[in-house]
C-alpha positions as CSV (number, residue, x, y, z in Angstrom):
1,X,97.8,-74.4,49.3
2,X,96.9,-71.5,47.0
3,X,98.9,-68.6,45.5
4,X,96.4,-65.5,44.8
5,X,93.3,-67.5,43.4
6,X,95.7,-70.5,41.9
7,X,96.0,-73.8,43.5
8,X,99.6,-74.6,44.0
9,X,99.4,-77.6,41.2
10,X,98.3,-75.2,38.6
11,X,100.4,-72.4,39.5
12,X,103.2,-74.6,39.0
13,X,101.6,-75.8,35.9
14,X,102.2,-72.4,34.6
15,X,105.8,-71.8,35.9
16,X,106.3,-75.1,33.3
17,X,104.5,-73.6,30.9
18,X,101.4,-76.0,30.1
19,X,98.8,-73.4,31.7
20,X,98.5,-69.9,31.3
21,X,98.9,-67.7,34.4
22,X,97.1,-64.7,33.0
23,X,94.1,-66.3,30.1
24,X,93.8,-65.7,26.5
25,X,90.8,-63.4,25.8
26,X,89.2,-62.9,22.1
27,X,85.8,-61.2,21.0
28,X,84.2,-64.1,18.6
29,X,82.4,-63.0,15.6
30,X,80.9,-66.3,14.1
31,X,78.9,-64.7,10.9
32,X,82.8,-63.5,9.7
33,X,84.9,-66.5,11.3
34,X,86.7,-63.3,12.8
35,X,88.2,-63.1,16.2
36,X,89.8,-60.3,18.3
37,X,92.4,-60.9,20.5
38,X,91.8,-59.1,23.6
39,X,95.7,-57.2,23.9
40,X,95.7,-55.5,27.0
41,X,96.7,-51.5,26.6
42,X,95.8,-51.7,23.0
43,X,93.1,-50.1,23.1
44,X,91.1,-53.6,24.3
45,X,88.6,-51.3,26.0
46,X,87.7,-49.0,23.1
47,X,87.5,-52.4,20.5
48,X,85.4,-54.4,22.9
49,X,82.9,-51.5,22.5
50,X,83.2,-51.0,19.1
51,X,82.7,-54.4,18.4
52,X,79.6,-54.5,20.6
53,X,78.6,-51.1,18.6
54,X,78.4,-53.0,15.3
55,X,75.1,-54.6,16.3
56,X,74.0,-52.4,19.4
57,X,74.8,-48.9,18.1
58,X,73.4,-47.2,21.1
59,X,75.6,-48.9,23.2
60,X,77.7,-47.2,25.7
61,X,80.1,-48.5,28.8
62,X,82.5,-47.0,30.4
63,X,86.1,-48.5,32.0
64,X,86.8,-50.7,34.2
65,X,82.5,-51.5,33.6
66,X,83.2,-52.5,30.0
67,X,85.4,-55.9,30.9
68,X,82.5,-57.4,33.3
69,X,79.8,-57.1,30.2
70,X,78.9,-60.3,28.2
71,X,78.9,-59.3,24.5
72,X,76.4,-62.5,23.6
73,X,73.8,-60.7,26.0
74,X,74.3,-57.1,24.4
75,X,74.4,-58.4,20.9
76,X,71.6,-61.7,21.0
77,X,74.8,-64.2,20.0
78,X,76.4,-62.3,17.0
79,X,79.7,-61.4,19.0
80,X,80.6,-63.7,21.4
81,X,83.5,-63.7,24.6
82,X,85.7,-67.1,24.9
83,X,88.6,-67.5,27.5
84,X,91.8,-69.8,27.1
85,X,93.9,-70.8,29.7
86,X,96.1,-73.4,27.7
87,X,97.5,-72.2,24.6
88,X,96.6,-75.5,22.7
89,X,93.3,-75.4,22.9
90,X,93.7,-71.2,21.9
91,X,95.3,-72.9,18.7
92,X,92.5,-75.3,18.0
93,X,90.0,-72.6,18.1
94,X,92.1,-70.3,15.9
95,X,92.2,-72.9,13.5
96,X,90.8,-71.9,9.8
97,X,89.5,-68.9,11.5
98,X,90.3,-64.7,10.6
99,X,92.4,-63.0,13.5
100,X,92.4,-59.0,13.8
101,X,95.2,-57.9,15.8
102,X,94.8,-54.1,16.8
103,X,98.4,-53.2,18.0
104,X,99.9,-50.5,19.9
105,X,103.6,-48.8,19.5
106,X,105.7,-51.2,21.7
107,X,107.5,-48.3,23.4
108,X,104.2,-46.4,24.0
109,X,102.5,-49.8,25.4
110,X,105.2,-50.2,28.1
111,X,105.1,-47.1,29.4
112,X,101.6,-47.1,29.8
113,X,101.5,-50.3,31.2
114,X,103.9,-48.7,33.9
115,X,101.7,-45.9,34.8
116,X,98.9,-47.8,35.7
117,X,100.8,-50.2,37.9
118,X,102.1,-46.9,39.8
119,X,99.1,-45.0,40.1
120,X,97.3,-48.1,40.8
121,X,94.5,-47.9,37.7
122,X,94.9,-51.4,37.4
123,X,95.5,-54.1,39.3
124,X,97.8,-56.3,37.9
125,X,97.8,-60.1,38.1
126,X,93.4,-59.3,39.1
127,X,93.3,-62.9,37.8
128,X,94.8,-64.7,39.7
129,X,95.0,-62.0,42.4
130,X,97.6,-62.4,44.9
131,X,100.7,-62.7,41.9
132,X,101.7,-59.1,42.0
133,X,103.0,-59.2,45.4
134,X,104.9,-62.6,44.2
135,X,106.3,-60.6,41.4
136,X,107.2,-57.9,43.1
137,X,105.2,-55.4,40.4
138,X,104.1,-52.8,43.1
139,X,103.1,-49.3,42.9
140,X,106.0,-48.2,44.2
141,X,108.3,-49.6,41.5
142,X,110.7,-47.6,40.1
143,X,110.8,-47.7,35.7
144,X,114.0,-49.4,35.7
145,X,112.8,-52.0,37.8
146,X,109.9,-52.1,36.6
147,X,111.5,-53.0,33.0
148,X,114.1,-55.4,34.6
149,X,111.4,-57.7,36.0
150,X,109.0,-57.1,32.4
151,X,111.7,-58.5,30.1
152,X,112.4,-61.2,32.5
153,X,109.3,-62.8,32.4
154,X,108.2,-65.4,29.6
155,X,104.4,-64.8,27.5
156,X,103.2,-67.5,29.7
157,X,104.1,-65.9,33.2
158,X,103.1,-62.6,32.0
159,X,100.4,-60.4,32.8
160,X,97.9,-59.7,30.0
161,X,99.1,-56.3,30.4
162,X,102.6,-56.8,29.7
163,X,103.1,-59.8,27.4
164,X,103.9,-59.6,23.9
165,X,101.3,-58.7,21.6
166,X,103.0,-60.9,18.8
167,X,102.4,-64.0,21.7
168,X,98.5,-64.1,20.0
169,X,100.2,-65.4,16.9
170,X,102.8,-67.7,18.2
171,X,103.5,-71.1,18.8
172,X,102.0,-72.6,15.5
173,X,98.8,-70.1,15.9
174,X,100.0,-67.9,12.8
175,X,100.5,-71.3,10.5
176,X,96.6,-72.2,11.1
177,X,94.9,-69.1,10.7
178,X,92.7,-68.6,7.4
179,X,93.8,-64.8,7.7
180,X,95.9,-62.5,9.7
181,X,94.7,-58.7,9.4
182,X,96.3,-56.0,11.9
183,X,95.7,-52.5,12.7
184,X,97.5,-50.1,14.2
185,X,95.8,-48.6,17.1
186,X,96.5,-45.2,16.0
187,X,94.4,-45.8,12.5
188,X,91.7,-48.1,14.4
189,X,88.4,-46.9,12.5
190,X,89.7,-44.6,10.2
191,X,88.9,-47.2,7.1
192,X,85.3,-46.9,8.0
193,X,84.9,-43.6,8.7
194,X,84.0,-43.6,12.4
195,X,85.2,-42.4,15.3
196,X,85.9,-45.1,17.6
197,X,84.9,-44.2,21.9
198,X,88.3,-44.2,23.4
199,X,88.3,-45.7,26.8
200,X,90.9,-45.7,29.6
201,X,93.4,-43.2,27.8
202,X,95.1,-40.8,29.3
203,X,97.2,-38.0,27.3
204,X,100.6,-38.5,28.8
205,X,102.9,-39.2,26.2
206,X,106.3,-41.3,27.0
207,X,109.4,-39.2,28.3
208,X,112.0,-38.9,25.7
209,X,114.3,-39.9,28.1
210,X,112.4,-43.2,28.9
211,X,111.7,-43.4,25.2
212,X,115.4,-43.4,24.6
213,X,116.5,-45.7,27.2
214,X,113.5,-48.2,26.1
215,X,115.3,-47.6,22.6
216,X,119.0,-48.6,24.0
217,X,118.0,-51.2,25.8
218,X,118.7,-54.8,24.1
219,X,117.3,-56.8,26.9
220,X,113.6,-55.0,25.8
221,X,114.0,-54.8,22.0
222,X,114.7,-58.6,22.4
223,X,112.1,-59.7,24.5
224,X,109.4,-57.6,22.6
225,X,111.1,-58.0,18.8
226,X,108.1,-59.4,17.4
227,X,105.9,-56.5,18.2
228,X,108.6,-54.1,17.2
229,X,108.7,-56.1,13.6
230,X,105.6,-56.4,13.9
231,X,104.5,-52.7,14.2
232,X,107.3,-51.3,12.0
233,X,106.4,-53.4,9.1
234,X,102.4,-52.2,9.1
235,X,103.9,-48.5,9.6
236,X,105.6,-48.7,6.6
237,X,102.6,-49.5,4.8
């Protein structure tokens, strides 16, 4: 029996928690020791491409295109694409190693997480397919529901789109790292200068009112109060 491209025993695996439903993606740079998490609607488009840029300036891609392309082949082994599907062995590799969070305003994440389920820009749950229907995360979902089934569901049952972006750091992760460096998605470049290609944006900004309610809502500023820590503390600086 299969659920989307799962087997039942590792679907069930993840409901426990010892697999990942949705994997653990990170751009490897081995000369640094620096990884990138891969945070969906963080801008993971425009960093995979900058990244690749570092050592194929003429490099261009364009969205969805960007998530099917190998960095190893584009940049002869100097950045290199890893996938985790159990959290331990994400920790084992993270181990000594620099991680480079780029983050995105919590609120602003949500929100744009929620217009590309209802205009169908991305599919959620693509791997394993099948999930969204299980979830019931449809394009026809209203924003309140939308946020009722979001903060229900645990890092590990999350889709990459909608799980924490603190949940790259957790579970022993942060206490092994060598070094932790995090940028806001909003300054992303502006240290060096350059002027990163944005990919998949769109320039609707969140509702006030749904800015508000997202605001109000304990059940969301619990579930995601890492990130809002998280963010508000590098904002500060």
């Amino acid at each position: 029996m299969r659920i989307g491209k799962l087997t039942l025993s590792k679907f069930i695996r993840g409901l426990i928690g010892t697999r990942l439903i949705d994997s653990i993606e990170v751009y490897y740079i081995p000369e640094t020791n620096t990884f990138y998490p891969i945070i969906s609607k963080s801008g993971c488009s425009t960093v995979k491409v900058d990244i690749i840029r570092r050592y194929k300036p003429d490099f261009t891609s364009k969205f969805p295109e960007i998530h099917q392309v190998d960095p190893a082949l584009e940049t002869n082994g100097k950045v290199l694409r890893k996938r985790f599907y159990s959290f331990k062995k994400y920790r084992k590799f993270s181990c000594g190693k620099v991680a480079h969070l780029v983050i995105r305003n919590p609120y602003e994440r949500i929100y744009s997480c929620f217009l590309d389920v209802v205009t169908n820009k991305n599919v959620m749950y693509e791997d394993p397919s099948g999930l969204t229907n299980f979830f019931g995360i449809k394009s026809e979902i209203s924003f309140d529901e939308f946020l009722k089934k979001v903060v229900k569901l645990p890092d590990y049952l999350s889709d990459r789109h909608f799980r924490s972006q603190s949940f790259y750091l957790q579970k022993g992760v942060e206490e092994v790292l060598g070094r932790i460096e995090v940028t806001l998605l909003e300054n992303y470049n502006k240290k060096t200068g350059e002027k990163a290609s944005k990919l998949n944006t769109n320039n609707k900004k969140i509702p006030q009112e749904i800015l508000q309610k997202l605001k109000k809502s304990n059940a969301f500023n619990k579930r995601f109060s890492k990130d809002i820590k998280m963010y508000q503390d590098i904002k500060k600086d």
